[in-house]
C-alpha positions as a printed Julia matrix, in Angstrom:
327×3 Matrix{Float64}:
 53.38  91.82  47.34
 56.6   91.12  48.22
 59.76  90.6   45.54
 61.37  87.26  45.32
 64.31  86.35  46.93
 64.83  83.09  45.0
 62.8   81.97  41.97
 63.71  78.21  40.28
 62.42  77.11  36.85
 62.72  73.59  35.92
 65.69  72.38  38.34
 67.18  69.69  37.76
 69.79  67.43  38.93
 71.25  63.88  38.23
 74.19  61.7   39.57
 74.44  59.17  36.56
 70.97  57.85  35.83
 70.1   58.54  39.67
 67.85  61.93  39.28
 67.81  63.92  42.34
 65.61  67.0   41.26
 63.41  66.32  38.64
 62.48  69.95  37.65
 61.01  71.55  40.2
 59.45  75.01  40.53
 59.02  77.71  43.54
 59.57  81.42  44.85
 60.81  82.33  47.9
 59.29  85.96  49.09
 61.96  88.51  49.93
 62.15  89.15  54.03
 60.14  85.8   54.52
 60.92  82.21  55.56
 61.22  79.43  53.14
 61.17  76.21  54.36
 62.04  72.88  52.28
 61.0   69.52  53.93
 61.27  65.99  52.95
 63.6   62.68  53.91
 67.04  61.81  53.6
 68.52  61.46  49.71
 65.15  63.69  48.85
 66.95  66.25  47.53
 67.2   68.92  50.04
 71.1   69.86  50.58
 71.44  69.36  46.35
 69.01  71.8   45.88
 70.87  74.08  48.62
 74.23  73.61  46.74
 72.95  74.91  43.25
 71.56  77.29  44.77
 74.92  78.63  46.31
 76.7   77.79  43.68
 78.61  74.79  44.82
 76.9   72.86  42.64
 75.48  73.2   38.79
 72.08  72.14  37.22
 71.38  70.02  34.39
 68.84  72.22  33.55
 66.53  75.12  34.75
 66.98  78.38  35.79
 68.04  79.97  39.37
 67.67  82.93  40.18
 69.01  84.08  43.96
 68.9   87.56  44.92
 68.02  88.36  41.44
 71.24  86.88  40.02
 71.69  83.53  37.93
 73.6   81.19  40.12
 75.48  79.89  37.05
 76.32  82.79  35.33
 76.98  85.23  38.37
 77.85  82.96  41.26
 80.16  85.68  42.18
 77.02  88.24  42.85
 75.44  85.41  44.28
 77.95  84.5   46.46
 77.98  88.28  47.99
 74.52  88.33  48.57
 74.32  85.27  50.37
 75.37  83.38  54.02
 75.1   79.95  54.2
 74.71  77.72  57.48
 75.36  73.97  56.83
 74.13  70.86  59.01
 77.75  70.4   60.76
 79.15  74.37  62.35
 82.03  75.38  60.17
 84.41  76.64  63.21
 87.72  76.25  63.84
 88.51  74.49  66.88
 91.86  76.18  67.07
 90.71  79.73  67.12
 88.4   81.31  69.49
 84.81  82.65  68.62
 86.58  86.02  68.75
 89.13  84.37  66.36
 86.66  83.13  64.16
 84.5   85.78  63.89
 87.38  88.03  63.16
 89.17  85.77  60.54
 85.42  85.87  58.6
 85.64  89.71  58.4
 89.13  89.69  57.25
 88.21  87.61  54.47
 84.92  89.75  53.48
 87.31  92.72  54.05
 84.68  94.37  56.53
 85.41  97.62  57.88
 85.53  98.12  61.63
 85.69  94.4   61.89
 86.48  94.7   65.85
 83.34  96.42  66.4
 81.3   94.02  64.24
 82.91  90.93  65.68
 82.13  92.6   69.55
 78.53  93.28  68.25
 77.57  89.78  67.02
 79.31  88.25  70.47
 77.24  90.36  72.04
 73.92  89.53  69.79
 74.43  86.03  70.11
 75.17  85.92  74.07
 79.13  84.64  73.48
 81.29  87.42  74.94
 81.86  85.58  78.33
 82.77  82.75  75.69
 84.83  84.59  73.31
 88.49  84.05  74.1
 87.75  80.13  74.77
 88.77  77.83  72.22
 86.18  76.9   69.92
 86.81  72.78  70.71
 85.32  74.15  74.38
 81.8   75.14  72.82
 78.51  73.21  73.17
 76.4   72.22  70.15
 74.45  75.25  71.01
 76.99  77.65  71.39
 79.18  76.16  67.94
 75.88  76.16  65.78
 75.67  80.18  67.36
 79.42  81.09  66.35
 78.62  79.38  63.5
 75.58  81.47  62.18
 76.88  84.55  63.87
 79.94  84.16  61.04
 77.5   83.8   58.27
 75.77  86.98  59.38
 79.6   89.0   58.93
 79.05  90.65  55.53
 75.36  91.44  55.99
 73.77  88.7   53.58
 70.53  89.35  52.4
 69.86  86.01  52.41
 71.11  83.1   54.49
 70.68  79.29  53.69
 70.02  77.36  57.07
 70.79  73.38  55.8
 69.12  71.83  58.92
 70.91  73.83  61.46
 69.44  72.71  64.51
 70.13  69.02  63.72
 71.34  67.43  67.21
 71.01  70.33  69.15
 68.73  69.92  72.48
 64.92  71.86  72.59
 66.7   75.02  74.6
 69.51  75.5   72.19
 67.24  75.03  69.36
 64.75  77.33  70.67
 67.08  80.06  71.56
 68.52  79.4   67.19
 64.5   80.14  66.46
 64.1   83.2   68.68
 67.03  84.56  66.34
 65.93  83.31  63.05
 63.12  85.83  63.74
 65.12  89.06  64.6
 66.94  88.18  61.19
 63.44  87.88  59.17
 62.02  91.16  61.39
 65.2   93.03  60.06
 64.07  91.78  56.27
 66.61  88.9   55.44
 65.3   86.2   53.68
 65.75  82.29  55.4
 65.98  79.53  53.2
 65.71  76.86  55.57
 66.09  72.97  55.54
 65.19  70.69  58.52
 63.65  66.99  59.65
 62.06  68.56  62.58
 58.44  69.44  61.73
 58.03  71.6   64.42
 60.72  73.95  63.76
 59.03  74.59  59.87
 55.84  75.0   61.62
 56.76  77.77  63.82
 59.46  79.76  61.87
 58.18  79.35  58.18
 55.77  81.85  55.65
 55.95  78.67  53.09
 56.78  75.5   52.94
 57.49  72.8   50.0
 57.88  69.3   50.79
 60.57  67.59  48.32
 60.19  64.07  47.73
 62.18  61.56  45.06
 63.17  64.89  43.7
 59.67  66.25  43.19
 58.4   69.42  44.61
 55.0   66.98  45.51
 53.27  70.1   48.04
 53.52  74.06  48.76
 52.34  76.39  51.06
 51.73  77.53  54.5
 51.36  75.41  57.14
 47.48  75.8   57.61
 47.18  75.1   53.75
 49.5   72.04  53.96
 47.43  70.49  57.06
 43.96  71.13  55.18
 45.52  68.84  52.0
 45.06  65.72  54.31
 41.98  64.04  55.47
 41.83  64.05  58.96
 40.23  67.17  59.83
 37.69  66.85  62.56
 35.28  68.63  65.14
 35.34  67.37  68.57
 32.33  67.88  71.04
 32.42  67.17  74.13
 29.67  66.62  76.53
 28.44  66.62  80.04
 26.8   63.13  80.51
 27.14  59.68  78.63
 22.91  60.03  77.3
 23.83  63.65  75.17
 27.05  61.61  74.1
 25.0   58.51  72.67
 22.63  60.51  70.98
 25.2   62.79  69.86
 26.57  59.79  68.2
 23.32  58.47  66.44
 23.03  61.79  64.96
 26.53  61.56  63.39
 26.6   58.28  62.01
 30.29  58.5   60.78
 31.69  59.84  64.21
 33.87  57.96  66.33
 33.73  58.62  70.3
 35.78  58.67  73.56
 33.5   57.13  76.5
 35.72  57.85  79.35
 36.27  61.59  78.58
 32.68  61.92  76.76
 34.14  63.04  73.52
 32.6   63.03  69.85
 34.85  63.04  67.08
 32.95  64.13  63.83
 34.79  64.37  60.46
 34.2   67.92  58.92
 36.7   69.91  56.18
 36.3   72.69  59.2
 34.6   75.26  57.1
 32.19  77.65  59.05
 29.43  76.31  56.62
 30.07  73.07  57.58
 30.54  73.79  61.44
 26.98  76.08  61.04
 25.13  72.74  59.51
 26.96  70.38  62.48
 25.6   73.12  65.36
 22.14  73.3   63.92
 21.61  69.47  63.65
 22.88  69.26  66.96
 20.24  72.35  68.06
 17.13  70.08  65.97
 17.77  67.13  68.48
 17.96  69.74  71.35
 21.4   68.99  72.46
 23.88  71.07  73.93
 28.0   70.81  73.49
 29.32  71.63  76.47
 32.78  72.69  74.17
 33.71  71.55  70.62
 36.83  72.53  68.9
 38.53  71.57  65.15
 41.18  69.73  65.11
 43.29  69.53  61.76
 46.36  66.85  60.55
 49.72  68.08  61.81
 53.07  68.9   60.03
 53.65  64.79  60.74
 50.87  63.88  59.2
 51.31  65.84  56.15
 55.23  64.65  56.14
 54.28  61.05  56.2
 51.11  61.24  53.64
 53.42  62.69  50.95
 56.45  61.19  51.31
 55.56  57.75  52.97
 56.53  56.22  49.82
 60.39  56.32  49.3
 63.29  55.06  51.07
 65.23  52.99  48.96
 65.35  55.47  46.12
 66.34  58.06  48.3
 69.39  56.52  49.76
 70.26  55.44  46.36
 70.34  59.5   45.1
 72.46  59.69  48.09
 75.12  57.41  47.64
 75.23  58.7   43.44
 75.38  62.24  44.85
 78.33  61.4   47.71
 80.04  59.72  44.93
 79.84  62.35  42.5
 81.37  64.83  44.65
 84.17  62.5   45.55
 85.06  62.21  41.91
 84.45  65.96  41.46
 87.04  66.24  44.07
 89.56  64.2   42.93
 89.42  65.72  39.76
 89.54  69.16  41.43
């Protein structure tokens, strides 16, 4: 079994008597991706901040890349990358520029080969002496992780990094997410696009009103949701209609001669469904289970807050605005 990357006791967070993680629990597998889901003012980005150490608990314990985040943010801070929902460029540099100015500051040896190496990883060395104003959302959010990859992190924090960017661009951000996790860095990563969790993560949580309220794969996440269903399909409308008086609970699709039966999608349940359908002689011409997506999971477990949410929000933008000030 893998080691953990990130293990959380009892986090939590409050702006005032607005509580925006309400102890919440979870391990992130070393060389695996982590993905944390839920809607705005759930929680997400706070829980990416303590965990970097921009931010501090209430209470709990964090432990990233075996370090406590409050007593060793400095550890922490060298173990980590971090990729935010807006690319931290600088328009008045080039990519070159900014790639180089990110090794300076780590102090990375052979920085000009490193910086030529990650242009060349991330498809921007006809790009690299433009100005950084001249990028696309796809190419900034690229320069952008390509700079949190200078210093070899072990693991990077991905705050909904494909936010805005079109299916290509996002796409291309996935095909590199997995040459990071293939070469065993760990992803913590944030996003409002179901799909993108589906495809890139090991685990997923879903954070709501500051609650850890589901974890686990995908597959596990879909099962938690009623929905499931087998689908037969027949040849002629007379197998359909006595398909149908067999299954008294199904529902059916006349025009493309479908039977939709509700089933957990179990073999043992899927042997019992053939068999009845083999006692009354009839004959399937295909069936197929069908389970709840990512959006249906999303909207059973969180269809429930809004209001709250956006309240957490506005405490926690206010906070930090009075952190800053005082700062």
């Amino acid at each position: 079994m893998k080691s953990s990357a990130i293990a959380v006791t009892g986090l939590r967070k409050a702006y005032g008597d607005k509580v925006v993680l309400d102890g919440i629990d979870f391990e992130v597998a070393a060389g695996s991706v982590f993905s944390l889901l839920g809607p705005n003012g759930a929680g997400k980005t706070t829980t990416v901040n303590v965990l970097t150490t921009l931010l501090t608990a209430d209470a709990g314990t964090a432990y990233v890349a075996g370090h406590d985040v409050a007593n060793a943010t400095r550890q922490v801070r060298a173990a980590i990358g971090v990729t935010g929902q807006f690319a931290a460029v600088d328009d008045l540099l080039t990519g070159r520029e900014n790639l180089q100015l990110m090794a300076d500051l780590k102090r990375v040896r052979a920085g000009g080969k490193l910086v030529a190496q990650l242009l060349e990883r991330f498809d921007l060395t006809e790009s690299a002496d433009k100005h950084a104003a001249s990028y696309s959302g796809g190419m900034r959010r690229k320069l952008d992780l390509a700079m949190t990859l200078v210093g070899s992190p072990q693991i990077i924090f991905l705050d909904e990094p494909t936010t805005g960017l079109d299916p290509r661009s996002r796409r291309t951000l996935w095909g590199i997410v997995r040459e990071l996790v293939a070469e065993g860095t760990t992803i913590f990563l944030t996003t409002q696009y179901l799909e993108e969790a589906d495809q890139l993560a090991d685990r997923i949580a879903v954070l709501n009103g500051g609650r850890l309220v589901a974890q686990g794969t995908a597959d596990e996440l879909k099962r938690q949701i009623p929905g499931t269903h087998v689908r037969l399909r027949f040849t002629d409308a007379l197998q359909l209609d006595a398909a149908a008086r067999i299954f008294a609970d199904s529902t059916r699709d006349e025009e493309e001669l479908i039977l939709r039966v509700p089933s957990d999608g179990q073999s043992r349940s899927l042997r019992a469904l053939l068999d009845r359908l083999d006692e009354h002689t009839l004959d399937a011409q295909e069936f197929s289970v069908h389970t709840p997506d990512l959006d249906d999971v999303f909207l059973a477990l969180t269809e429930h807050t809004t209001k709250d949410a956006t309240d957490a929000t506005d405490a926690e933008d206010t906070s930090k605005k009075k952190e800053a000030i005082a700062r």
